[in-house]
ROBA-290630 format. One record per residue (C-alpha): x, z, y; residue in one letter; residue number from 0. Coordinates in steps of 0.05 Angstrom, whole numbers, plus 5000, padded with zeros to 4 digits. Each point is the difference from the previous one (the first is absolute). Layout:
<sites>
SITE     c1     c3     c2   rest    nr
SITE      X      Z      Y      a   NUM
...
</sites>
This chain:
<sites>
SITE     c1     c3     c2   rest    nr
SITE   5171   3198   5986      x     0
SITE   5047   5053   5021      x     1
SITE   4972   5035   5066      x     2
SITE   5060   5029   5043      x     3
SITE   4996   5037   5065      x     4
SITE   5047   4997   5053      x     5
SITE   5005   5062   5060      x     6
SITE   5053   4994   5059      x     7
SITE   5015   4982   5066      x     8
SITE   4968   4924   5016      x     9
SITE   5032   4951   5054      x    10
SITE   4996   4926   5028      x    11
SITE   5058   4959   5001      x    12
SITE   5005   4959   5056      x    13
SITE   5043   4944   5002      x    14
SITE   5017   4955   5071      x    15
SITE   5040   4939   4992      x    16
SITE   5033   4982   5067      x    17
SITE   5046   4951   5024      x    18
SITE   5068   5019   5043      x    19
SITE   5043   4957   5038      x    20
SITE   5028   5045   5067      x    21
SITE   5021   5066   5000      x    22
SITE   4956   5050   5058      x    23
SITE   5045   4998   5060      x    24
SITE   4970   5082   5024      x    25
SITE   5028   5024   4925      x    26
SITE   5042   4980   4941      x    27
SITE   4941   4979   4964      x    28
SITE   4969   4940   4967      x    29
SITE   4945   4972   5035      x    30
SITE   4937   4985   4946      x    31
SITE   4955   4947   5005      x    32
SITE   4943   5022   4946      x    33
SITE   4971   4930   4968      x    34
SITE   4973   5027   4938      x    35
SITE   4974   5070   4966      x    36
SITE   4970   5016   4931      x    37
SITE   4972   5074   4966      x    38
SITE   5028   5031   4941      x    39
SITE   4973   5058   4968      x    40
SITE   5047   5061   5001      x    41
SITE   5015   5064   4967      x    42
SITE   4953   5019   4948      x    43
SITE   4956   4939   5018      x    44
SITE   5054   4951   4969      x    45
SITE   5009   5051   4948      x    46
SITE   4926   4988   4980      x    47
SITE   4997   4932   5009      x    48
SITE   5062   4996   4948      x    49
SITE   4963   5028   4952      x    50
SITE   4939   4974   5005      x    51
SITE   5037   4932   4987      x    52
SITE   5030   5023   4933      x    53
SITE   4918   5009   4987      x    54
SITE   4989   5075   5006      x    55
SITE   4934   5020   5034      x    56
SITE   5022   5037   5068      x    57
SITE   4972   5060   5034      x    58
SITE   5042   5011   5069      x    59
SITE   4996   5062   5040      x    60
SITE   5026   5005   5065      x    61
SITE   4994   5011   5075      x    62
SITE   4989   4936   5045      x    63
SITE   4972   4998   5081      x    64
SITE   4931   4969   5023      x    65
SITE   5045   4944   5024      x    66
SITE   5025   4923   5002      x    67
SITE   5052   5026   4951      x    68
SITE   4957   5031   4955      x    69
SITE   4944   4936   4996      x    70
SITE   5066   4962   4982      x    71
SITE   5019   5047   4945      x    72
SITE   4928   4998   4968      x    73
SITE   5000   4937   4996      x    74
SITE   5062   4987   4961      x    75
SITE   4985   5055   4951      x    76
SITE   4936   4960   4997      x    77
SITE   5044   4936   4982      x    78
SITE   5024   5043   4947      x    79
SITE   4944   5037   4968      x    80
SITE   5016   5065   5024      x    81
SITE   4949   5055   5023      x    82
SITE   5023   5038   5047      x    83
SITE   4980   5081   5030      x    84
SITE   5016   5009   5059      x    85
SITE   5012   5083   5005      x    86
SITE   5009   4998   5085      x    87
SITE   4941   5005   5049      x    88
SITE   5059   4990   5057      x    89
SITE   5056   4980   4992      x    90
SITE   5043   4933   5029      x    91
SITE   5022   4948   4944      x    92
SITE   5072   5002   4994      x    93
SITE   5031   4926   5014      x    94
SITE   5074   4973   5004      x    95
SITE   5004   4938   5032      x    96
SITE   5080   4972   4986      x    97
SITE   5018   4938   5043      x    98
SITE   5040   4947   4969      x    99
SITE   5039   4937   5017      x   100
SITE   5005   4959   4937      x   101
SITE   5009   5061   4941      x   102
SITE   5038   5041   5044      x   103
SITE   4960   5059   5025      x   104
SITE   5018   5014   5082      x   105
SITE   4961   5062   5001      x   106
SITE   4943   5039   4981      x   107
SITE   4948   5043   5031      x   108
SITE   4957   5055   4969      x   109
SITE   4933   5027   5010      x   110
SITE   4988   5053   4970      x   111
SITE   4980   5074   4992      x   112
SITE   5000   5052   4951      x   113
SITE   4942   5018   4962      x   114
SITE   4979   5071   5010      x   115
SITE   4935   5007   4970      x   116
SITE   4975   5062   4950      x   117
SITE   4958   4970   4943      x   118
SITE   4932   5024   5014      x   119
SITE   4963   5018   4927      x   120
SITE   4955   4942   5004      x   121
SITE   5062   4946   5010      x   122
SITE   5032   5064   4936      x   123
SITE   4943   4969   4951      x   124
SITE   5004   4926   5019      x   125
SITE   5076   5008   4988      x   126
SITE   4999   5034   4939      x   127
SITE   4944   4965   4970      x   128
SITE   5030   4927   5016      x   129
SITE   5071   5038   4963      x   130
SITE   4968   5019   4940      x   131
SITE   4968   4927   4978      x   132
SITE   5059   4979   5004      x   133
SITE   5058   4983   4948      x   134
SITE   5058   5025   5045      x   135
SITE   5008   5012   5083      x   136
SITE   5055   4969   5028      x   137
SITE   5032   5042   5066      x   138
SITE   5030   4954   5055      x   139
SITE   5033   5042   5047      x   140
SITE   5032   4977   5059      x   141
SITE   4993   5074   5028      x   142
SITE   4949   4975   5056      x   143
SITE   4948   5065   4989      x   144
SITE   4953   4977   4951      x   145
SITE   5049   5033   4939      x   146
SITE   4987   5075   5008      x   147
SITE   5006   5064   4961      x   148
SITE   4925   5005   5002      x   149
SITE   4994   4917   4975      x   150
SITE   5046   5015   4946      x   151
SITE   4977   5072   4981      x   152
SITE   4935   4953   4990      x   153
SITE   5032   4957   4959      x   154
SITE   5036   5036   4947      x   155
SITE   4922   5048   4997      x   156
SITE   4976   4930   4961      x   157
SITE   5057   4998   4938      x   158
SITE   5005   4918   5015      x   159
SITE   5070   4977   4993      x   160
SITE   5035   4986   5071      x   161
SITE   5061   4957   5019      x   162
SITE   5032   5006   5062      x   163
SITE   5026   4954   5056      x   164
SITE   5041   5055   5040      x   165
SITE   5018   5009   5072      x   166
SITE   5018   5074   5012      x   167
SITE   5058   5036   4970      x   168
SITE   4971   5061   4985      x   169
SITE   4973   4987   4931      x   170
SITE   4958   5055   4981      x   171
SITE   4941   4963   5042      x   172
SITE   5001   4955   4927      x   173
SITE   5013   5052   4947      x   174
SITE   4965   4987   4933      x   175
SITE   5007   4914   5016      x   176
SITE   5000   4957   4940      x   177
SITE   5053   4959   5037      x   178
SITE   5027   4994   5070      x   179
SITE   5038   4931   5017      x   180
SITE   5052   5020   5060      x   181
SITE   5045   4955   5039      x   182
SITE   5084   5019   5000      x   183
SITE   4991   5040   5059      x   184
SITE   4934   5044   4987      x   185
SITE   5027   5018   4932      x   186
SITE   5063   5019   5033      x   187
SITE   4964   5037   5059      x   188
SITE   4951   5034   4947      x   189
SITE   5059   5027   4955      x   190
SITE   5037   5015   5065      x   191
SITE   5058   4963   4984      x   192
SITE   5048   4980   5061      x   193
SITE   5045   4951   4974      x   194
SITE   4983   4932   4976      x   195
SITE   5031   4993   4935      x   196
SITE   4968   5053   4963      x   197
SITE   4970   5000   4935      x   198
SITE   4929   4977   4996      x   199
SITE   4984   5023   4930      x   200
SITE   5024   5069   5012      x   201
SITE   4965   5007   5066      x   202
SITE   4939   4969   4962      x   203
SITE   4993   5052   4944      x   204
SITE   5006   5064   5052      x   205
SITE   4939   4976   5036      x   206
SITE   4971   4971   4937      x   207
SITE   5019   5081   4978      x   208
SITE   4983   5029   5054      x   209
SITE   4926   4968   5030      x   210
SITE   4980   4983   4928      x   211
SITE   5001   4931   5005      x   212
SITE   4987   4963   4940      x   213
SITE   5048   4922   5024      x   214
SITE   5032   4977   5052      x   215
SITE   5016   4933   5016      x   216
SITE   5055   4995   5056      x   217
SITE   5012   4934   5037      x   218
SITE   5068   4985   5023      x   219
SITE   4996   4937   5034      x   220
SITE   5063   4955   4975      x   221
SITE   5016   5052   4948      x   222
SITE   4933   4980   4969      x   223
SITE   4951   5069   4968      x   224
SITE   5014   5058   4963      x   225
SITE   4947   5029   4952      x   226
SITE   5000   5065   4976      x   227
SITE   4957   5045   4957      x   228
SITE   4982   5069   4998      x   229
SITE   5028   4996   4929      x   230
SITE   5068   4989   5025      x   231
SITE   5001   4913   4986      x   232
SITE   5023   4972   5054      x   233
SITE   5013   4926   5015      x   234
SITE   5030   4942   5048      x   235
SITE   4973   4946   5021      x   236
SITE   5040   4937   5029      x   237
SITE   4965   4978   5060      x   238
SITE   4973   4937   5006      x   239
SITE   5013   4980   5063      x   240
SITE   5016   4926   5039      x   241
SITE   4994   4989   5072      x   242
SITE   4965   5061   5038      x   243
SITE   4965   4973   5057      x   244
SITE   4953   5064   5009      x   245
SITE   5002   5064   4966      x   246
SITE   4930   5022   5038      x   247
SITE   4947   5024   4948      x   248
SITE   5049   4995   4939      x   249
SITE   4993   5070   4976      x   250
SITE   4922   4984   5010      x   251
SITE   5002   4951   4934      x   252
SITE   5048   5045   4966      x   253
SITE   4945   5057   4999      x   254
SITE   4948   4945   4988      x   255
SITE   5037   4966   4941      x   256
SITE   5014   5077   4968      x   257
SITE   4924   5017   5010      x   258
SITE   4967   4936   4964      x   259
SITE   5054   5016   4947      x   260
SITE   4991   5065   4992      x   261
SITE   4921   4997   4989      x   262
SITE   5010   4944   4959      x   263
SITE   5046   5039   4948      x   264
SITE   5063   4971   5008      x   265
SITE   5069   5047   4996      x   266
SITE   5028   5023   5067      x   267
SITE   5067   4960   4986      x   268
SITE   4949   4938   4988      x   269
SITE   4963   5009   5061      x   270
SITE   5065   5017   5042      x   271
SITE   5027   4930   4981      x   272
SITE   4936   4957   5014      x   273
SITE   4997   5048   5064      x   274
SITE   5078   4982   5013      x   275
SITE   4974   4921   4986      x   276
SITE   4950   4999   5048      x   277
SITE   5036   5042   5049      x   278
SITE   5063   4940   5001      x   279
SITE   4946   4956   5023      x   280
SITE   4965   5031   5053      x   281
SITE   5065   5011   5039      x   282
SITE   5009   4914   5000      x   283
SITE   4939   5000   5048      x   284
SITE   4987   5018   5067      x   285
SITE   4960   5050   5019      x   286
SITE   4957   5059   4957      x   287
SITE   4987   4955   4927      x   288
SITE   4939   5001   4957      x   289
SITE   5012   4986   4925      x   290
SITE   4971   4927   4978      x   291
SITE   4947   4995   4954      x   292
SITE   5033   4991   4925      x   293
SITE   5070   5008   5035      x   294
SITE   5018   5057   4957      x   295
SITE   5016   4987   4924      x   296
SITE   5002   5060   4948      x   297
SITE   5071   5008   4991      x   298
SITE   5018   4927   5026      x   299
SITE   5028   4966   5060      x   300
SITE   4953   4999   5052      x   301
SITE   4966   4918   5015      x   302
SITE   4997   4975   5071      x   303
SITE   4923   4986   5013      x   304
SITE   5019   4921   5032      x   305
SITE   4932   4992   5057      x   306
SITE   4990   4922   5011      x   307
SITE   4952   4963   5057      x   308
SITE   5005   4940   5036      x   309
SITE   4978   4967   5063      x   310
SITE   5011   4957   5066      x   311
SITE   5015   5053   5041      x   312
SITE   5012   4950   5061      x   313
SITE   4980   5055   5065      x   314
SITE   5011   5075   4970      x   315
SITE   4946   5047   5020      x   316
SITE   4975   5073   4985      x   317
SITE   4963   4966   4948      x   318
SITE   5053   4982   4965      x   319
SITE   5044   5059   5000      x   320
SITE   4937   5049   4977      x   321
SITE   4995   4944   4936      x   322
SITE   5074   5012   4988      x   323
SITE   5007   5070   5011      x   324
SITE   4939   5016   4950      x   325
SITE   5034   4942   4949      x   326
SITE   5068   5033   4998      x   327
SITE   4970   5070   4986      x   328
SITE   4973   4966   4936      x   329
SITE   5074   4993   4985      x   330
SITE   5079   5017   4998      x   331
SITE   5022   4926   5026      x   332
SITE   4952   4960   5038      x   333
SITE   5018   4914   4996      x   334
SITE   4962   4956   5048      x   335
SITE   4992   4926   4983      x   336
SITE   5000   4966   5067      x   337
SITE   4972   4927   5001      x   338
SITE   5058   4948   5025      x   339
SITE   4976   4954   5069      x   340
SITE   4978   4945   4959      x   341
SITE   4954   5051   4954      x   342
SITE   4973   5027   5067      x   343
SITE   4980   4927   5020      x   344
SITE   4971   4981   4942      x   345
SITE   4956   5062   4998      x   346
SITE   4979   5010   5077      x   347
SITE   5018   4938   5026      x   348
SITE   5052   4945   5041      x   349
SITE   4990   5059   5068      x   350
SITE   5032   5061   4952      x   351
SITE   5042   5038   4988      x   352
SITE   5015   5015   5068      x   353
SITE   5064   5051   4976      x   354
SITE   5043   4959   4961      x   355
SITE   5014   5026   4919      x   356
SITE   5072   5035   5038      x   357
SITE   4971   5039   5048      x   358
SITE   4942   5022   4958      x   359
SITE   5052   5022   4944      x   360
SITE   5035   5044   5054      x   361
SITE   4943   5028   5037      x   362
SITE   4975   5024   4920      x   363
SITE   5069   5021   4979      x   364
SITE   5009   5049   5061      x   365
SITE   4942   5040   4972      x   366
SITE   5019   5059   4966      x   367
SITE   4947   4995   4940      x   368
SITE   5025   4932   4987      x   369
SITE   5055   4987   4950      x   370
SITE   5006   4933   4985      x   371
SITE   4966   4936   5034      x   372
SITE   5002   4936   4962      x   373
SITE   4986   4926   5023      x   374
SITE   4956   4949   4954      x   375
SITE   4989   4934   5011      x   376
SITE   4940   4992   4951      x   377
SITE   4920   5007   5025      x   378
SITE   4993   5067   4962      x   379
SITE   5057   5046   4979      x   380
SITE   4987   5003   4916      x   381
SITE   5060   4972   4989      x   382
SITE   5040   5050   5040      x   383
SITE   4963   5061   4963      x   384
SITE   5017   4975   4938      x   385
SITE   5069   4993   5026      x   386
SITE   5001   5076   5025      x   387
SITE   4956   5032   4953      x   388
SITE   4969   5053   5033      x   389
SITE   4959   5068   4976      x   390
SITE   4952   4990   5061      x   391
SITE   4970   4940   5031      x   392
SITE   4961   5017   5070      x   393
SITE   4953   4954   5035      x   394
SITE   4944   5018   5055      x   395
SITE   4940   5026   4986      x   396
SITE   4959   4929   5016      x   397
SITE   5038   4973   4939      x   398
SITE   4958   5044   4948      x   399
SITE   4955   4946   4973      x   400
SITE   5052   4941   5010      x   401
SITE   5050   4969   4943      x   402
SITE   5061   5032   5022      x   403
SITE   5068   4969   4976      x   404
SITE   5040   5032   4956      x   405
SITE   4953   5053   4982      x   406
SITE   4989   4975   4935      x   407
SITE   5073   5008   4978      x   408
SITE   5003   5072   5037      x   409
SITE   4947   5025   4957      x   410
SITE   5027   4965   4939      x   411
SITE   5068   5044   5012      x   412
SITE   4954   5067   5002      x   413
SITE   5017   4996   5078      x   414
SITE   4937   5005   5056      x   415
SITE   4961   4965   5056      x   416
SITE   4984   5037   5056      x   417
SITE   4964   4991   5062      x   418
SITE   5004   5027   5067      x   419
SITE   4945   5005   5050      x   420
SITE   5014   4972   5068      x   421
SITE   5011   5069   5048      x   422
SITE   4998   4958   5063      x   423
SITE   4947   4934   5014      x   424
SITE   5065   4954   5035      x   425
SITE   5027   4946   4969      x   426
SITE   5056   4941   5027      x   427
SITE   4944   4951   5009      x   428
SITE   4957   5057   5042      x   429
SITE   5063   5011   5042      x   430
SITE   5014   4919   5011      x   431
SITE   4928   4985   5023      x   432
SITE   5008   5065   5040      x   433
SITE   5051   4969   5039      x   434
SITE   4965   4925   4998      x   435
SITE   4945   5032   5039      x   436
SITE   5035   5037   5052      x   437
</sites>
């Protein structure tokens, strides 16, 4: 197993799904009604979760807070198998929280604060000896404080290759990088070019010239990439892009693709167009994206990772959207089988459902981690998961030692069973003799 370590600047991603119906009468402003928030990891968080999907071992370095943000952070990167050193002894956790009615983000609020710490010589030899066991270091700058001349003067003392995720546009902080992966503007800004048609493979051979940097691999949003090499090739790439619902995090899979690729021995042009792949993707979904598990094919399109569960779902509780939640993070597209009235009857009885099959469609459907809800009619749903065929099928944790429909024919297709443990001890019938007893 490769082993790649990531340094930079780490953040949480908050997300706060509100409804809106009135505008404030003291300013011209929406007023919010929060309803719903979930966590993404941010910065070079996601970056390390990215590639410890594409199954690299991950060392992250970076500076976090003895916070709520921080106890959130740890235990994604737990979700994801990444160790993490933590280089602050005080410092806040930097957090944007963006507010949004349906996809359409309202505003956004940071907390944050630059990192201003000098690397002491103990946190010197846990840094450098984490850099040299590993296969390549990975730099995710989003020019926060953590990426300084002493960090990097660190870096290049250890000979291990280095790619670059870049934020400032004085370059020199990243002489001698294998590659550096810029956006349109920062390679503009970096070869301090004003207007915006100028020529990206000229501006990318002075700085390739004149910090001695070995690639770069320049994203241009709907103009797609452009690779070029220290050896003079350079290269387009057609972006591959459909609907753009959120371009938050996309430069984090970019670097992420290019790193697993890199170690792995594939060309630059070769890991630019997986990279390119990946990166059309990620901008389809809301909020900062984490690459699937076998979502990205050597050279091939990329497969949409199909989640499948099933259930009554007659009175929707917490329980049930921690279930979801952890089942469509097992995914790209996450289907719900919902069982029709007369299923419902025939399982818990002539009293149930008390939500009829249309309003339990709609209250599922207005979940954001929800893509598709489906009604069946029969007492399990096998026939409907032979009908959809999905990569994933998801059932609670109390289902373990029980026959399972239609995870026989999963299997069969190479696809999985998984099961979820129960976060919270609720349940409808819980609620309904709740309220019987009252």
């Amino acid at each position: 197993m490769y082993r790649i370590c990531v340094i930079g600047d780490i953040m949480l991603d908050h997300y706060v799904n509100c409804a809106s119906d009135r505008m404030s009468p003291e300013a011209p402003v929406p007023v919010l009604n929060p309803k719903s928030d979930f966590f993404r990891l941010g910065g070079a968080a996601n970056v390390a979760a990215n590639i410890s999907r594409l199954g690299a071992e991950v060392i992250l370095i970076g500076a976090t807070g003895n916070d709520n943000e921080n106890q959130k952070i740890i235990e994604e990167l737990n979700n994801f198998s990444v160790n993490y050193i933590n280089i602050s002894n005080d410092y806040e956790t930097i957090c944007k929280s963006r507010y949004l009615v349906g996809n359409h983000q309202i505003m956004r609020v940071d907390k944050e604060t630059k990192f201003q710490n000098e690397i002491d010589s103990a946190t010197k030899e846990i840094i450098l000896s984490q850099i040299l066991a590993s296969d390549l270091i990975v730099i995710s700058d989003y020019n926060k404080g953590v990426i300084s001349k002493q960090l990097m003067n660190i870096i290049r003392s250890s000979n291990i290759k280095f790619i670059v995720d870049p934020k400032l546009n004085d370059w020199s902080m990243y002489e001698g990088a294998f590659l550096i992966s810029p956006n349109k503007n920062e390679i503009k800004l970096a070869g301090d070019r004003n207007d915006n048609e100028f020529d990206v493979i000229k501006v990318s051979e002075m700085l390739c010239n004149k910090y001695n940097i070995s690639n770069i691999v320049a994203t241009l949003s709907e103009d797609g990439m452009c690779v070029y090499t220290k050896d003079g090739n350079a290269e387009y790439i057609d972006a591959d892009i459909k609907d753009v619902v959120d371009v938050t995090g996309a430069g984090d899979v970019v670097i992420a693709v290019l790193a697993d690729q890199i170690v792995r021995g594939s060309s630059i042009v070769e890991a630019a167009k997986n990279a390119n792949m990946v990166a059309g993707y990620s901008v389809q979904q809301l909020g900062t994206y984490v690459i699937k598990k076998d979502l990205l094919i050597n050279g091939r399109k990329l497969k949409e990772t199909v989640v499948f569960t099933n259930g009554c779902f007659d009175i929707l509780h917490i329980g049930h959207i921690d279930y979801l939640k952890k089942a469509k993070d097992l995914g790209d597209k996450l289907i719900i089988g919902l069982n029709s009235d007369a299923s419902v009857r025939k399982i818990k009885g002539s009293s149930r459902p008390i939500n009829n099959f249309n309003d339990r469609k709609q209250l599922l459907e207005s979940l954001t981690f929800v893509d598709e809800v489906i009604i069946f009619e029969e007492n399990t749903p096998e026939f409907l998961i032979r009908e959809v065929e999905p990569d994933i099928l998801v059932k609670g944790s109390d289902w373990k030692n029980k026959d399972v429909a239609g995870a026989n024919f999963i299997r069969k297709r190479g696809g999985e069973v998984k099961f979820i443990e129960f976060k919270h001890e609720i349940s409808s019938t819980k609620i309904l003799n709740k309220i019987k007893s009252i």
